[in-house]
GULORO-121919 format. One record per residue: x, y, z of N, C-alpha, C in turn. Coordinates in pm, whole numbers. Atoms other than C-alpha are relative to their C-alpha. Layout:
N
{{X, Y, Z}, {X, Y, Z}, {X, Y, Z}}
...
***
This chain:
211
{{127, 23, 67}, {5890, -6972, 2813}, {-82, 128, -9}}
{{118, -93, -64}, {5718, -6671, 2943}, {67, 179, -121}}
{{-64, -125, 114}, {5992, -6424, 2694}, {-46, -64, -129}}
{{56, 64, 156}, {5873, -6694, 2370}, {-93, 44, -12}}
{{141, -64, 35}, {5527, -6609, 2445}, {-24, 146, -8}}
{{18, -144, 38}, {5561, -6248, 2456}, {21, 32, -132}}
{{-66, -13, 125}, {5767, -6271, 2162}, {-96, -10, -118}}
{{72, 44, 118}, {5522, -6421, 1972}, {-113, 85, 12}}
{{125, -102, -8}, {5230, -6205, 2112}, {-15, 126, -94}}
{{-26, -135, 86}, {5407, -5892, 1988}, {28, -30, -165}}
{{4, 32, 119}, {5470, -6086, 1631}, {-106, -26, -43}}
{{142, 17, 78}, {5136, -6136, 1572}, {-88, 144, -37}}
{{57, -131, 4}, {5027, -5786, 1694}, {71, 50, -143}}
{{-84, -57, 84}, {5292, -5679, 1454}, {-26, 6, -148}}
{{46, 9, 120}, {5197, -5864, 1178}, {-205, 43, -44}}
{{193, -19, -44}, {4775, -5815, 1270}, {59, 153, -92}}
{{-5, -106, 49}, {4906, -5440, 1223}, {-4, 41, -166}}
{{-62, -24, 129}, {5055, -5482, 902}, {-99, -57, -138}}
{{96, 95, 50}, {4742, -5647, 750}, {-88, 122, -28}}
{{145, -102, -5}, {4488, -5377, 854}, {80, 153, -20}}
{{29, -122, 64}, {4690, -5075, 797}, {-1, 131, 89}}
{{65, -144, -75}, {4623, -4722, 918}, {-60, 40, -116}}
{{84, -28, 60}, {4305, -4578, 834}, {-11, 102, -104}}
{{-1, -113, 84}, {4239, -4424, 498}, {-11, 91, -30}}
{{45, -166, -31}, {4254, -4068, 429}, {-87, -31, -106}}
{{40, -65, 76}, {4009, -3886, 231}, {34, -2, -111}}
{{-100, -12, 92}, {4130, -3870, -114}, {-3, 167, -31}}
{{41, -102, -21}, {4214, -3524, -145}, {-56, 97, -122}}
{{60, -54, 105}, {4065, -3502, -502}, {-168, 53, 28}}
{{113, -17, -31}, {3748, -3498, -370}, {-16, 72, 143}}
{{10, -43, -55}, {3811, -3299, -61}, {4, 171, -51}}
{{4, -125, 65}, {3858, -2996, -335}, {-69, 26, -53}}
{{94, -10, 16}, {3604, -3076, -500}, {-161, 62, 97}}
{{114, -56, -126}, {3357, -3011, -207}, {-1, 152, 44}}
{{-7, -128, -46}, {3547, -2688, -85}, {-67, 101, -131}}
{{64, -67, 121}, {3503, -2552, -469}, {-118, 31, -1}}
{{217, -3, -25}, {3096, -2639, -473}, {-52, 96, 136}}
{{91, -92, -137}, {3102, -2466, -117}, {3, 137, -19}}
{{-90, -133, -8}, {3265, -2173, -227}, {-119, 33, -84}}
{{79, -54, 148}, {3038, -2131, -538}, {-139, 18, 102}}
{{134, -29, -89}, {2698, -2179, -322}, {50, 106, 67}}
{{-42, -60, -91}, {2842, -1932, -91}, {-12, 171, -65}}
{{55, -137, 89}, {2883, -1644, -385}, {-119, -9, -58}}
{{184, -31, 87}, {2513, -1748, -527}, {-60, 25, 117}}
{{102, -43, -143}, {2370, -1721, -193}, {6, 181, 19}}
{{-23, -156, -40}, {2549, -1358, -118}, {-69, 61, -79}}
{{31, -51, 43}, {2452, -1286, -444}, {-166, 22, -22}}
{{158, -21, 33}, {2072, -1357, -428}, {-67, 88, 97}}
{{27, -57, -117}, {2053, -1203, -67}, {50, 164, -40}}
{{-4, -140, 17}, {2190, -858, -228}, {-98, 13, -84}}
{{137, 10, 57}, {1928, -909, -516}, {-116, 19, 82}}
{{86, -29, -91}, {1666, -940, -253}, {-36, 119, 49}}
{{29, -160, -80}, {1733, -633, -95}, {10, 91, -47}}
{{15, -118, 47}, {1790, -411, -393}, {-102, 4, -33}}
{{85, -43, 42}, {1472, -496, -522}, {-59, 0, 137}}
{{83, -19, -122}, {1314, -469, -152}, {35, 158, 7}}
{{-39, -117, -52}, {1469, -128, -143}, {-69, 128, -102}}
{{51, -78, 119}, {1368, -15, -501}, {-151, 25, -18}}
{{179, 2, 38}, {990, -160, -476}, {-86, 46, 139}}
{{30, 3, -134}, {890, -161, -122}, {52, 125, 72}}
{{-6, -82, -80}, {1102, 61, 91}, {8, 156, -40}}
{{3, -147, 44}, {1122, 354, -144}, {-131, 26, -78}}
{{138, -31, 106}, {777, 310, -315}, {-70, 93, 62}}
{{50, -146, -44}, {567, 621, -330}, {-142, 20, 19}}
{{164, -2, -47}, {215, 718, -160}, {-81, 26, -138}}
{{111, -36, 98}, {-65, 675, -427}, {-20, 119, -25}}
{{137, -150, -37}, {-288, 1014, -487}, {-104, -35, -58}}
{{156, 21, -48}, {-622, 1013, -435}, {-40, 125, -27}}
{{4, -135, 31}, {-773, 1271, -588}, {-202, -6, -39}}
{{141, -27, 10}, {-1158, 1395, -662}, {52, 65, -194}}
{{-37, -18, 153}, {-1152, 1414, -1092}, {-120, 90, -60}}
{{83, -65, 62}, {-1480, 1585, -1178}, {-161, -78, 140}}
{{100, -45, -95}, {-1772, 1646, -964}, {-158, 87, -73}}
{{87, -60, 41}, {-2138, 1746, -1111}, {-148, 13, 57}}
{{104, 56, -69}, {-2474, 1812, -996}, {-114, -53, -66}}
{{113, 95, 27}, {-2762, 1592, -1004}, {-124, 33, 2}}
{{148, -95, -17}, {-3046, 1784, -828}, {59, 74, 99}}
{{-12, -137, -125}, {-3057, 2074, -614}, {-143, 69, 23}}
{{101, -92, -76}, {-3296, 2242, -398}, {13, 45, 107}}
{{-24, -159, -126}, {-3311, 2554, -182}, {-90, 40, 65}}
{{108, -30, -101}, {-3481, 2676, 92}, {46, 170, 55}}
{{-114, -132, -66}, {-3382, 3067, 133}, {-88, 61, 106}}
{{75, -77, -118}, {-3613, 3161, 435}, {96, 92, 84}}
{{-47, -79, -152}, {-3508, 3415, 706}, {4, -114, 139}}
{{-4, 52, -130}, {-3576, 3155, 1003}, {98, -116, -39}}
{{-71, 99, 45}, {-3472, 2826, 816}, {92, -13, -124}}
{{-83, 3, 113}, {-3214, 2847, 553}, {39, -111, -37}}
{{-38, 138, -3}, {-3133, 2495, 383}, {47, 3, -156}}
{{20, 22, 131}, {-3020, 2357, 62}, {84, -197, 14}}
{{-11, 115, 25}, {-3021, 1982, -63}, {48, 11, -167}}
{{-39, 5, 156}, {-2807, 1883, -342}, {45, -149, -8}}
{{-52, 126, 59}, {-2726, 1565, -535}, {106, 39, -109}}
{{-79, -11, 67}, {-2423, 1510, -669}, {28, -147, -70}}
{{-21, 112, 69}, {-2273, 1268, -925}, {192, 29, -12}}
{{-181, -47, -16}, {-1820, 1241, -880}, {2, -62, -40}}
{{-121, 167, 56}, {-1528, 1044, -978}, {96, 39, 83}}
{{-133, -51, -37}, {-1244, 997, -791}, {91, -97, -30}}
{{-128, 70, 41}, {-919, 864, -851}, {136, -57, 58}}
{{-111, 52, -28}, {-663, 657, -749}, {120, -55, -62}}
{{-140, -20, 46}, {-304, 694, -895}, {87, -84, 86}}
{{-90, 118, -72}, {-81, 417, -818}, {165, 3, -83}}
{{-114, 1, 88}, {308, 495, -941}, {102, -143, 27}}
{{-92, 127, 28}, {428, 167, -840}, {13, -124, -38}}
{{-18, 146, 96}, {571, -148, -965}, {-106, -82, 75}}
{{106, 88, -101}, {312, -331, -687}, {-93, 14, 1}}
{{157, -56, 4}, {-52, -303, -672}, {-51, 54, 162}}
{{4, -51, -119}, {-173, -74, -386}, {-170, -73, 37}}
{{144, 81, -63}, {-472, -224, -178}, {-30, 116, 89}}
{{90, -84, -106}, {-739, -8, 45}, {-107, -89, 13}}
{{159, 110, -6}, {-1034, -123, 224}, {-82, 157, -3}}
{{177, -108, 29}, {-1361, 77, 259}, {44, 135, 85}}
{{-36, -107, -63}, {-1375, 424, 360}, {-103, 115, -62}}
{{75, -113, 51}, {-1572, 782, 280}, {116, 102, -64}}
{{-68, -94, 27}, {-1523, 1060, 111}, {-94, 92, 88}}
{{40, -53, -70}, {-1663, 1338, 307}, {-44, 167, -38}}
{{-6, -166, 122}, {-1803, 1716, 191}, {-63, 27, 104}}
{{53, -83, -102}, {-1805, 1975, 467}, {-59, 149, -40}}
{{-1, -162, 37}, {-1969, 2325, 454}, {30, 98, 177}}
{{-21, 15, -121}, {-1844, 2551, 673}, {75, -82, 144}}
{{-104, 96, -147}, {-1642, 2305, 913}, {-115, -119, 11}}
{{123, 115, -70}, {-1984, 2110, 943}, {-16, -104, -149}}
{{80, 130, 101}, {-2072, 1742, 752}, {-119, 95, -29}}
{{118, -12, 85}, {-2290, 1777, 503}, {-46, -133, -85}}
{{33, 119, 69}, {-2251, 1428, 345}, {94, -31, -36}}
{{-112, 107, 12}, {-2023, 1134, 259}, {-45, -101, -71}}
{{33, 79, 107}, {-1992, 937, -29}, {135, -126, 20}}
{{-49, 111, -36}, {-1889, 562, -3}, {108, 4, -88}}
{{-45, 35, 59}, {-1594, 455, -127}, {49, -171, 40}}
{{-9, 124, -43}, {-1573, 81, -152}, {170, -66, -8}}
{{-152, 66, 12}, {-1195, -124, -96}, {-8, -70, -122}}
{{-36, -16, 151}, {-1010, -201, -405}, {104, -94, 53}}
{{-120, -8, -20}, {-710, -260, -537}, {36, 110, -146}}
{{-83, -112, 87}, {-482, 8, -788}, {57, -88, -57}}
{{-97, 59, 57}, {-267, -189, -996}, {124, 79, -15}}
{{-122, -64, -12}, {69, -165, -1043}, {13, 126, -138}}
{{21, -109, 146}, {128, 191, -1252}, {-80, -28, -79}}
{{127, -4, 56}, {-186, 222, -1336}, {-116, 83, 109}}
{{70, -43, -10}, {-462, 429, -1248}, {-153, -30, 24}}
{{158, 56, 22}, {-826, 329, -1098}, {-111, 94, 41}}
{{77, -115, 39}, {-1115, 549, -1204}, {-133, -48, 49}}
{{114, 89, -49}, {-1457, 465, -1005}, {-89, 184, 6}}
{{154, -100, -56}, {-1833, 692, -973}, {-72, 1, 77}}
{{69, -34, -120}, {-1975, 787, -700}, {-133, 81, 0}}
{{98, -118, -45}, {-2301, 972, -581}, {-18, -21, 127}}
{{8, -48, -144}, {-2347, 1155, -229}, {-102, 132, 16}}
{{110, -118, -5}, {-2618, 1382, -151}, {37, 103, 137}}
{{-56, -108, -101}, {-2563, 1705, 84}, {-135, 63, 19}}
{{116, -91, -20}, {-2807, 1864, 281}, {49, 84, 165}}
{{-63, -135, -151}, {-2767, 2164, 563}, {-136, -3, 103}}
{{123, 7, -69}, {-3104, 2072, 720}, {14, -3, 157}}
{{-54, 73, -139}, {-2938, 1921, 1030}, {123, 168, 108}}
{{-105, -139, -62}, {-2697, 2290, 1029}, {-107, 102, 68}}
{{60, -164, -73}, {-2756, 2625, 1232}, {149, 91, -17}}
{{-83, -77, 12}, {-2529, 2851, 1108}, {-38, 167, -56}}
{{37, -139, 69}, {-2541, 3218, 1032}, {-2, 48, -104}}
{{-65, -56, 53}, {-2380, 3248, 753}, {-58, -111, -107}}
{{33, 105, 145}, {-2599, 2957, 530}, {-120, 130, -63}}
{{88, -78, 78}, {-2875, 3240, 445}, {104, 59, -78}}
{{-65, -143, 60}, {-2632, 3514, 342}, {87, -100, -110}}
{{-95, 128, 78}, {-2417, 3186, 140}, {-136, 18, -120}}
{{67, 59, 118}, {-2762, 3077, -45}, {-61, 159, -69}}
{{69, -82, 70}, {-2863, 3442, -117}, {69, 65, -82}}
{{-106, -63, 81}, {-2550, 3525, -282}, {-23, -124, -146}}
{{-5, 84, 92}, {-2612, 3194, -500}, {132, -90, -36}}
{{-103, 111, 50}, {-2302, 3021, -477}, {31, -54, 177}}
{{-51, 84, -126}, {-2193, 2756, -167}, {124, -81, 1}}
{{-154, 57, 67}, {-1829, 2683, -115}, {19, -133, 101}}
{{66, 79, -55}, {-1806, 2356, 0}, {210, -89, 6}}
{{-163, 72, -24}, {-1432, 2124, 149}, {-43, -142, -21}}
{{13, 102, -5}, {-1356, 1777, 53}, {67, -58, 61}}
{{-120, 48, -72}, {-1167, 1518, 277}, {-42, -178, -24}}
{{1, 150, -12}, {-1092, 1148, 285}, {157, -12, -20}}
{{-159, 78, 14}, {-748, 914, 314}, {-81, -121, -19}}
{{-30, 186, -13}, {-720, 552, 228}, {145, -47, 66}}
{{-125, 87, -75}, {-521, 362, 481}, {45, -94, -51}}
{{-11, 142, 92}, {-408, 111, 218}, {133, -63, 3}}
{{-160, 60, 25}, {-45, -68, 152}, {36, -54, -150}}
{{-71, 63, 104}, {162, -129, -121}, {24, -140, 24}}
{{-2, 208, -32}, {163, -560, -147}, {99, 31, -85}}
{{-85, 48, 116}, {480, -712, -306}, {4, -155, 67}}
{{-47, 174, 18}, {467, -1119, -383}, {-84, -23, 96}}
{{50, 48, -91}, {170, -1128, -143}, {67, 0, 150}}
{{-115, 64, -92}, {468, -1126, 114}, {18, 162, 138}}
{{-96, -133, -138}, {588, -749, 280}, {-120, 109, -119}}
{{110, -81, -22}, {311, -462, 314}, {57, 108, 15}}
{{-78, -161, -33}, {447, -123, 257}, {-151, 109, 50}}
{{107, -73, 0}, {164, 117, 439}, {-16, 160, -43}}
{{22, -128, 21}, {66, 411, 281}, {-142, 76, -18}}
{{125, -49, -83}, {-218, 685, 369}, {-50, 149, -116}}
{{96, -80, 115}, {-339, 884, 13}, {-103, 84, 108}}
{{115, -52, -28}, {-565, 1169, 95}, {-25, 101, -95}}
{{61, -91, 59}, {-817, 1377, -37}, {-5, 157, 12}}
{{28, -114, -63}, {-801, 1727, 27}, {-47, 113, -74}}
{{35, -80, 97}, {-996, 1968, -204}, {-179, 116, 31}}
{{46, -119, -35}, {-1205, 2271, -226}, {-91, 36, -150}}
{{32, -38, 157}, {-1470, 2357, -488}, {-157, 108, 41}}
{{129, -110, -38}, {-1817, 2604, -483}, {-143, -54, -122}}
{{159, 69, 49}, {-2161, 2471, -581}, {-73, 175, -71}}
{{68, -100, 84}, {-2336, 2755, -834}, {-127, -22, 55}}
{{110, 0, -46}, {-2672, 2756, -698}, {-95, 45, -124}}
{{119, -104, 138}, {-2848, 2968, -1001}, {45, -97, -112}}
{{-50, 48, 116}, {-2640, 2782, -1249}, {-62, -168, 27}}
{{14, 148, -91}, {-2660, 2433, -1060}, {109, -72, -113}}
{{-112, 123, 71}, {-2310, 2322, -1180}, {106, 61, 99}}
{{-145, 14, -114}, {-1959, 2278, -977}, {90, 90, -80}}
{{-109, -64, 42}, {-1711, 2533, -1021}, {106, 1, 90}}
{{-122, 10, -77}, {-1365, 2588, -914}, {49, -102, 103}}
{{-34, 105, -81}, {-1296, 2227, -798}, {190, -13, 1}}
{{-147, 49, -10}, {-927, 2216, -676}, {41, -100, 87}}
{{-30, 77, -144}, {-744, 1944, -483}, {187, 22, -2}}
{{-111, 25, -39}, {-412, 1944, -317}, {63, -79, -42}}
***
């Protein structure tokens, strides 16, 4: 009895088996399908991630420092003081200066001076307010800054105002950055560096050069 019932146990398993099978594969039309689509995402991805970085390389990491430059410079008023004890002179001026932007991005600065020494010593500093440059393009702004030597003791301001001409240094940087997409900040540091001589008899700017 005990070999019938096995018998039959394993004929049922047997047939149970033969009912349900072994489990279906994949079909492998659609397992090529998938690899294909992966493959393809795989070269658009590489390819957008080299895109990325040529133009990160072209706009951003090779883009070039603004210049900042002083464009014309004139005076406004002037007055002199040529004593032997106190030597002085007050002048008003009226500038432009300029910011040259050669790249594809728009360059940003915040606030800052321009600065006009005589002698090594301040004499006066003219505001320059934060911006922005556009991309290749050029931004042209006017300024006035008044200079006076009242505050100096130097030896060499009599023998300057009695000759009639005062040679006078300009300085300023903008700490600004190249923006691209709002996103990556390239920093770059424009400066001013220029040299020009105030006519005293004439009362006009000559020989303004900048670096």
């Amino acid at each position: 009895m005990a070999d019938q019932k096995n018998q039959s146990v394993q004929l049922a398993l047997s047939i149970l088996e033969s009912a349900l099978g072994s489990p279906p594969e994949p079909p492998k039309e659609k397992k090529s399908w998938f690899k294909r689509y992966a493959k393809i995402g795989l070269v658009v991805l590489v390819c957008v991630v080299v895109l990325v970085t040529v133009i990160l390389d072209l706009i951003v990491l090779r883009s070039k420092t603004p210049k900042f430059r002083l464009t014309s410079v004139t005076v406004n008023d002037l007055s002199v003081t040529n004593s032997t004890t106190s030597p002085s002179f007050y002048i008003s001026l009226d500038a432009v200066y300029a910011v040259k932007n050669p790249n594809s991005a728009p360059f940003h600065y915040p606030d800052t001076y321009i600065t006009f020494w005589y002698r090594g010593k301040l004499v006066g500093e003219g505001r320059v307010n934060g911006g922005k440059a556009k991309a290749v393009s050029t931004k042209v702004v006017g300024f006035k800054v008044s200079l006076s030597s009242r505050a100096l003791s130097t030896k060499n301001l009599g023998r300057d105002i009695g000759s009639g001409v005062v040679g006078l240094s300009v300085a300023s940087e903008l700490r600004g950055h190249v923006e691209l997409l709002k996103v990556i900040k390239k920093k770059k540091t424009p400066e001013i560096s220029c040299a020009m001589v105030v006519n005293l008899v004439d009362e006009v700017v000559q020989d303004l050069k900048c670096d």
